[in-house]
C-alpha positions as CSV (number, residue, x, y, z in Angstrom):
1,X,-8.3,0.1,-37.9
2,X,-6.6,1.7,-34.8
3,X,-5.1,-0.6,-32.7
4,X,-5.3,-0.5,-29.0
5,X,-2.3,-0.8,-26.6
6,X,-2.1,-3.9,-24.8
7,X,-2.0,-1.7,-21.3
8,X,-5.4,-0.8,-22.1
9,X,-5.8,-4.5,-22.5
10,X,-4.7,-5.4,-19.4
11,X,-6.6,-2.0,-17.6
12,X,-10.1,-3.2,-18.8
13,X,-9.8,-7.3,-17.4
14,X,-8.4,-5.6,-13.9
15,X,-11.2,-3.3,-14.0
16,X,-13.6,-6.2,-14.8
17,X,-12.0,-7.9,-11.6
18,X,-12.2,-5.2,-9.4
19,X,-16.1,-5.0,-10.3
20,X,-16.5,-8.9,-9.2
21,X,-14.3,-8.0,-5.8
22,X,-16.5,-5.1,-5.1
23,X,-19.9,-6.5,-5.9
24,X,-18.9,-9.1,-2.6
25,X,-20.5,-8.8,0.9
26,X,-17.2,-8.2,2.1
27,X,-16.6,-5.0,0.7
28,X,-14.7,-3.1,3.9
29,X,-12.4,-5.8,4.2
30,X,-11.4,-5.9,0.7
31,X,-10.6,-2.2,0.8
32,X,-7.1,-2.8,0.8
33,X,-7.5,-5.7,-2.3
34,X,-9.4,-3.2,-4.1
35,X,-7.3,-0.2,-3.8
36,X,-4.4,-2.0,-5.4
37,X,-6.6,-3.5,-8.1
38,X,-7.6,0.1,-9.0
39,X,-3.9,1.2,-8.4
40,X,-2.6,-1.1,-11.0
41,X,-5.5,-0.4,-13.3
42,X,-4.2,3.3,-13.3
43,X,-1.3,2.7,-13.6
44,X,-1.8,0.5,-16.7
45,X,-4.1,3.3,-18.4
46,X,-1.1,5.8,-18.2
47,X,1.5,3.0,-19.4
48,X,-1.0,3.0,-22.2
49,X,-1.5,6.6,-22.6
50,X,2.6,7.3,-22.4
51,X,3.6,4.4,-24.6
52,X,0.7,4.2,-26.8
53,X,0.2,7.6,-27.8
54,X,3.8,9.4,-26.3
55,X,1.5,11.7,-23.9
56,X,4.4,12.7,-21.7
57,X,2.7,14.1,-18.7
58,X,1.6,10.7,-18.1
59,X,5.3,9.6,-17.0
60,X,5.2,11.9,-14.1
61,X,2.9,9.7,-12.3
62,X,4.0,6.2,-12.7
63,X,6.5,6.7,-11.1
64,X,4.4,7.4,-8.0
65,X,1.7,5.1,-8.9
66,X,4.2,1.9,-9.5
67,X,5.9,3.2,-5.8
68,X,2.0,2.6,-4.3
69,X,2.0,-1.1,-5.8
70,X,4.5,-3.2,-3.2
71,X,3.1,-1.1,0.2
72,X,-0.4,-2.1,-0.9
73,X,0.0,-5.8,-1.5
74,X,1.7,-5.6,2.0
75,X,-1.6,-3.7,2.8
76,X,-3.9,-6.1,1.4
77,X,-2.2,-9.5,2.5
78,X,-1.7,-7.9,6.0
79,X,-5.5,-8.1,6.3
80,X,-5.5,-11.5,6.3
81,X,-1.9,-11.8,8.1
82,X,-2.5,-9.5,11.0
83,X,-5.2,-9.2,13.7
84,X,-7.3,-5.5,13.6
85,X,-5.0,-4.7,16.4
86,X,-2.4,-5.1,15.1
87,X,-3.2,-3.2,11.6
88,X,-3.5,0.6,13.0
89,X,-2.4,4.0,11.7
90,X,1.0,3.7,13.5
91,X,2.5,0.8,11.8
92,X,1.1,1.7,8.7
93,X,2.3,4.7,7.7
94,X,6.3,3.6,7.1
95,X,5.0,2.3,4.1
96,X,3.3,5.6,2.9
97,X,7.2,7.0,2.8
98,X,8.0,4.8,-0.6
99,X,5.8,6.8,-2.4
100,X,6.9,9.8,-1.2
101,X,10.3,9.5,-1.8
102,X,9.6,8.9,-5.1
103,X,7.1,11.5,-5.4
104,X,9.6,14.0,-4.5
105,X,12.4,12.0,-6.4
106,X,10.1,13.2,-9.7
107,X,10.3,16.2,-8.6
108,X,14.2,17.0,-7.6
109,X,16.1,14.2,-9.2
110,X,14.4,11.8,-11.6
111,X,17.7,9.5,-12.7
112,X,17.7,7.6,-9.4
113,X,13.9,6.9,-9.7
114,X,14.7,3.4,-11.4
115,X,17.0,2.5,-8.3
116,X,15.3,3.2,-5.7
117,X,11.5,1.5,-7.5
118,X,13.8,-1.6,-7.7
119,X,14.6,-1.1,-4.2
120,X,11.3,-0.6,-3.1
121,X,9.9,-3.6,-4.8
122,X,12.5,-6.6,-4.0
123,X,12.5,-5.1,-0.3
124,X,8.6,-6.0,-0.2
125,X,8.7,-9.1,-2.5
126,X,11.2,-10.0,0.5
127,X,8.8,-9.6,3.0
128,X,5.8,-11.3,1.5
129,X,8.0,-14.5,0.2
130,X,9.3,-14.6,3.8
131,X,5.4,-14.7,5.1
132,X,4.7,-17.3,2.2
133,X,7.5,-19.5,4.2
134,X,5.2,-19.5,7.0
135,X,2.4,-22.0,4.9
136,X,-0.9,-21.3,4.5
137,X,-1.3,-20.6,8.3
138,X,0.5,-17.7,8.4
139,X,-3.0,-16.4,6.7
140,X,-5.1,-17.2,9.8
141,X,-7.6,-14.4,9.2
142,X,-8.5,-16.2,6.1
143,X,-11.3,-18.5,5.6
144,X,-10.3,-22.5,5.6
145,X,-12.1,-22.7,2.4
146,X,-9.7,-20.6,1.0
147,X,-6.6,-20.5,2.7
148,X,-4.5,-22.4,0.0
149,X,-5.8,-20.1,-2.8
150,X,-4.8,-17.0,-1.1
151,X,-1.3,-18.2,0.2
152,X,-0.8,-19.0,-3.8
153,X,-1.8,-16.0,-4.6
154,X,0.8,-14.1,-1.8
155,X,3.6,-16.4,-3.5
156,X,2.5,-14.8,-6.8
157,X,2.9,-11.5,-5.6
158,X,6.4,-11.8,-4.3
159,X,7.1,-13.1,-8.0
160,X,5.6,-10.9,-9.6
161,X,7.1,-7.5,-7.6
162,X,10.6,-9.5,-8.2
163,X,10.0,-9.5,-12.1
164,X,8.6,-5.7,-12.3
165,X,12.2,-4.8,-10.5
166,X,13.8,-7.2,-13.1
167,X,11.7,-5.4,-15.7
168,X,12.9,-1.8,-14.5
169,X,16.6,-3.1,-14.4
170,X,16.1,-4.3,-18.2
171,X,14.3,-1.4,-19.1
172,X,17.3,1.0,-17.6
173,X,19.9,-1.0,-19.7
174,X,18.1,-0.5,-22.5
175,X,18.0,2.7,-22.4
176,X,21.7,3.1,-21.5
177,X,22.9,0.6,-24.3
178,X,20.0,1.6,-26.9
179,X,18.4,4.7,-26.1
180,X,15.3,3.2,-25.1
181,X,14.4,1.5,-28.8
182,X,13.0,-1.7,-26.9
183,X,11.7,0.1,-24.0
184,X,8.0,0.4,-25.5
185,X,7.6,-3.4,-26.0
186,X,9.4,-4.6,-22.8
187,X,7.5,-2.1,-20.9
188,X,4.0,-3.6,-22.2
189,X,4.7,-7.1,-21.8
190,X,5.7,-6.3,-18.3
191,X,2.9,-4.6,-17.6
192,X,1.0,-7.5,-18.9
193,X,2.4,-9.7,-16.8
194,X,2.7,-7.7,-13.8
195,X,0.1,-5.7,-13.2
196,X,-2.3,-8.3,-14.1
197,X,-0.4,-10.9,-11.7
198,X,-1.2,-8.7,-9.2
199,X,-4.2,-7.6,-9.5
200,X,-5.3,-11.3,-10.4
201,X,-4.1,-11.9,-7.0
202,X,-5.3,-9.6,-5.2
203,X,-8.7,-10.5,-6.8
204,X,-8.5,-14.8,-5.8
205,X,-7.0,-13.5,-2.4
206,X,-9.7,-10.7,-1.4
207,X,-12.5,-13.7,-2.3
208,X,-10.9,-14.7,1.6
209,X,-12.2,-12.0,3.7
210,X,-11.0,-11.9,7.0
211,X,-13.3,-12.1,9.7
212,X,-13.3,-9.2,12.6
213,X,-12.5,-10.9,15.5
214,X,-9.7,-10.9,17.5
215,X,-7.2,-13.3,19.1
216,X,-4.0,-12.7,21.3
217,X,-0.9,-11.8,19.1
218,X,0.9,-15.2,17.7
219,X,4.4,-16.5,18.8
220,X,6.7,-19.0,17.5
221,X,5.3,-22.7,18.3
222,X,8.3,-25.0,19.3
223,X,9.2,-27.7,17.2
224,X,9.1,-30.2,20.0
225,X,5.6,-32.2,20.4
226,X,4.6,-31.7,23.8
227,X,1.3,-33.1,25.9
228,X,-0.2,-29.7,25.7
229,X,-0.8,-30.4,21.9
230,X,-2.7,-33.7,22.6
231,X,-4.4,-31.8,25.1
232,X,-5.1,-28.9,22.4
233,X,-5.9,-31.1,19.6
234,X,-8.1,-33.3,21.4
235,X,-10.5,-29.7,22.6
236,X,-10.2,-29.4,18.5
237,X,-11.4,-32.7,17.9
238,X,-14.4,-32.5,19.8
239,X,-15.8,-29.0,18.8
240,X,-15.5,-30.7,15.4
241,X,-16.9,-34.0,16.2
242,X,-19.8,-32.4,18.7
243,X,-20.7,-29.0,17.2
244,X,-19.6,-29.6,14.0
245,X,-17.7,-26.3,13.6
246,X,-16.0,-27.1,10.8
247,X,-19.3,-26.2,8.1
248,X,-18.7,-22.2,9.4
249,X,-18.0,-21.2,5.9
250,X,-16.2,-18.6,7.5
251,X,-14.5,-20.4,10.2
252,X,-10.8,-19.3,9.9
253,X,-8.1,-19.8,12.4
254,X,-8.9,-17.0,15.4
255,X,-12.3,-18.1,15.0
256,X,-11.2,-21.6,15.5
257,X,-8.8,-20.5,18.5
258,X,-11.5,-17.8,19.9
259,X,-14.2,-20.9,19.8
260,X,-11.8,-23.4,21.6
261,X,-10.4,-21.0,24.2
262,X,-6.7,-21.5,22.6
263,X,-4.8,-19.5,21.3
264,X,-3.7,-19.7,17.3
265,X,-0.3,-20.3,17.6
266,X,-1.3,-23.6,19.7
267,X,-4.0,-24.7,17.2
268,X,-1.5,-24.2,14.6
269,X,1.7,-25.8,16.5
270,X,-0.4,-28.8,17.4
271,X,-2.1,-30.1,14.4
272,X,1.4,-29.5,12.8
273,X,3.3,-31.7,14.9
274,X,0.4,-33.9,15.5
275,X,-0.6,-34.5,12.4
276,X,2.2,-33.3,9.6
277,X,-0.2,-30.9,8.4
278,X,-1.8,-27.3,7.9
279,X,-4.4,-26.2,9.9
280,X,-6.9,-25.4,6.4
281,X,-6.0,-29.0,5.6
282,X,-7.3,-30.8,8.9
283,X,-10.9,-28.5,9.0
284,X,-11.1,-29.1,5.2
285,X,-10.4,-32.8,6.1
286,X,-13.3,-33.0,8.3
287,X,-15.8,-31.2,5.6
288,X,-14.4,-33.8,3.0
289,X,-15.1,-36.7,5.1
290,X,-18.8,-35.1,6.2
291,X,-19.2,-34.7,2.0
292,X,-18.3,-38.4,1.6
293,X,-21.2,-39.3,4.0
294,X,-23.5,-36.8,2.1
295,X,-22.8,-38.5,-1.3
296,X,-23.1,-41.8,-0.2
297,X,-26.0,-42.0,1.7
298,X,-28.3,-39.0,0.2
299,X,-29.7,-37.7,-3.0
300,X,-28.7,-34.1,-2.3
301,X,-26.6,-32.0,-5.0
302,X,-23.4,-31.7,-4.8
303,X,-23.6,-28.4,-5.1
304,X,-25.7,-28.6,-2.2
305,X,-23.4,-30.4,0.0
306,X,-20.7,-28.2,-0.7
307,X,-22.3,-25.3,0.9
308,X,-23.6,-27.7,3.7
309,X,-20.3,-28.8,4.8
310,X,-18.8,-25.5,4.8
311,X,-16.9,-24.9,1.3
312,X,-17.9,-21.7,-0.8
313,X,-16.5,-22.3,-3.9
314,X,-16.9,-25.6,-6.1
315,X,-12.9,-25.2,-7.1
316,X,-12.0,-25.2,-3.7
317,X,-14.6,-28.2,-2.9
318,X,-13.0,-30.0,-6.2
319,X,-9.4,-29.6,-5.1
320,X,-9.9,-30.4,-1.9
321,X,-11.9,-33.6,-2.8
322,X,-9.6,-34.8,-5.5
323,X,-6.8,-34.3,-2.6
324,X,-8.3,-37.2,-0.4
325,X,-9.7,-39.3,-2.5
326,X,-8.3,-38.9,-5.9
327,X,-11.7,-38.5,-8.1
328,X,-14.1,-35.8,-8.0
329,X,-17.4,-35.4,-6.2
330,X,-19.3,-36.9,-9.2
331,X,-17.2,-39.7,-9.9
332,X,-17.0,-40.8,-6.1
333,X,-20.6,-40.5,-5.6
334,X,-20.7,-43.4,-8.4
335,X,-18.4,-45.4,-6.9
336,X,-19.5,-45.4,-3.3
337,X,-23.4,-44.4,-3.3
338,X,-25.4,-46.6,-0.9
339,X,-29.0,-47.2,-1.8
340,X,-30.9,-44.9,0.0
């Protein structure tokens, strides 16, 4: 029976992830998510096709293909990074000249290809680990309910871009010491566990559409508490209290600021200082505690009250519920149910 490389493998689950990312509502915010799903898928089918079966035209485009990778998890984690603004033709296009370099490098020179696809991807994983320092909140165009998720998934990215550069600098050795006799098997496992990393990524991160509003441009918060914060988190604490704002399900962070009048970076500087905490930890703080009152005093589902308070997924709901209270939904509801 013919056996089928594991790239092919690893093509058909992205492909099978970028059908459940398209087949959302947000489908033109997810553009960028999606084009680097479907980037790494192609660029696994021709890893299979060149290692697989030794078609050698294939090896002309990964180069280019592996070049796209890095710019487009900038891309797609920008989305929820930078305001529309912000994200225009002019400050995108740098990152069209990694793939161009190499595309000419194919063409005119092919031994420094390796060096500068190393270069290209520790130089990105850089800049997403150094937004990853930033906590969740450096994601404020993402939803609350799924804030945490997608900041994992931009520290995943970083790691895995730093192991595909790894990868190439093994693969290079390999064939300098070897002639390339383990390059097959390193190159599939890599792609195994990069391409898939990614894409996986892109797929739990994408789930965390931005929304399309827009809110003055972010600055550094001082690490000082000052009365302004009371002042700030007290305006937060009421639209919580009064309108309930925290069950938006889509409520993200220049929603929250456009909603109180404030700016982000005040939100976020206050409710840090104030109370040692992200801001997608304080709004999912009030759904939890609006949950708790849902499970004790009604008969309602929980899947039910985990769409009423503002949660879209039951593992965000479940991790977020175990966080404050240390049990499940199900398991508190038994504990704490009041006749009613």
């Amino acid at each position: 029976m013919p056996s089928l490389p594991l790239p092919f493998v690893v093509a058909l689950l992205l492909a099978i992830l970028f059908v459940t990312l398209a087949r959302r509502d947000a489908a033109e915010a997810n553009g960028p998510f999606l084009a680097l799903i479907a980037t790494c898928t192609l660029a696994s089918i021709l890893l299979g096709l060149r290692w697989g079966y030794g078609i050698e035209q294939a090896h002309y485009a990964v180069p280019v293909l592996a070049a796209a990778v890095p710019p487009l998890v900038y891309a797609s984690f920008g989305t929820l990074i930078f305001r529309r603004a912000e994200w225009r033709l002019a400050t995108l296009w740098p990152h069209a000249l990694p793939i161009v370099a190499v595309g000419l490098l194919v063409a005119l020179w092919r031994p420094l290809i390796d060096a500068v696809l190393i270069a290209i991807y520790l130089g990105y994983a850089a800049a997403l680990l150094w937004f990853a320092g930033a906590s969740p909140n450096a994601l404020g165009r993402s939803r609350f309910d799924g804030a945490v998720p997608a900041h994992r998934a931009l520290q995943l990215s970083a790691v895995a871009l730093i192991g595909s550069a790894m990868i190439d600098v093994i693969v290079a050795l390999d064939f300098e010491w070897a002639h390339g006799a383990h390059a097959s098997s390193v190159i599939a496992v890599a792609n195994l566990l990069g391409l898939f990393a990614i894409g996986f990524a892109a797929s739990v991160a994408g789930r965390s559409q931005p929304s399309t509003e827009t809110i003055e441009t972010r600055e550094a918060p001082s690490p000082v508490e000052t009365a302004e914060d009371r002042e700030v988190l007290a305006k937060i604490e009421d639209l919580m209290r009064t309108q309930e704002l925290f069950r938006d399900e889509n409520l993200n962070l220049d929603r929250l600021a456009r909603r109180a009048g404030v700016s982000s970076r005040r939100i976020s500087a206050a409710i840090n200082r104030l109370m040692a905490k992200n801001v997608s930890q304080y709004v999912n703080d009030h759904r939890i505690a609006a949950a708790c009152e849902l499970l004790k005093t009604t008969s309602r589902s929980v899947t039910v009250i985990m769409f009423e308070v503002g949660f879209q997924t039951k593992s965000n709901f479940n991790r977020e519920f175990r966080r404050l209270t240390g049990m499940n939904p199900v398991a508190w509801r038994e504990k704490n149910a009041a006749a009613v």
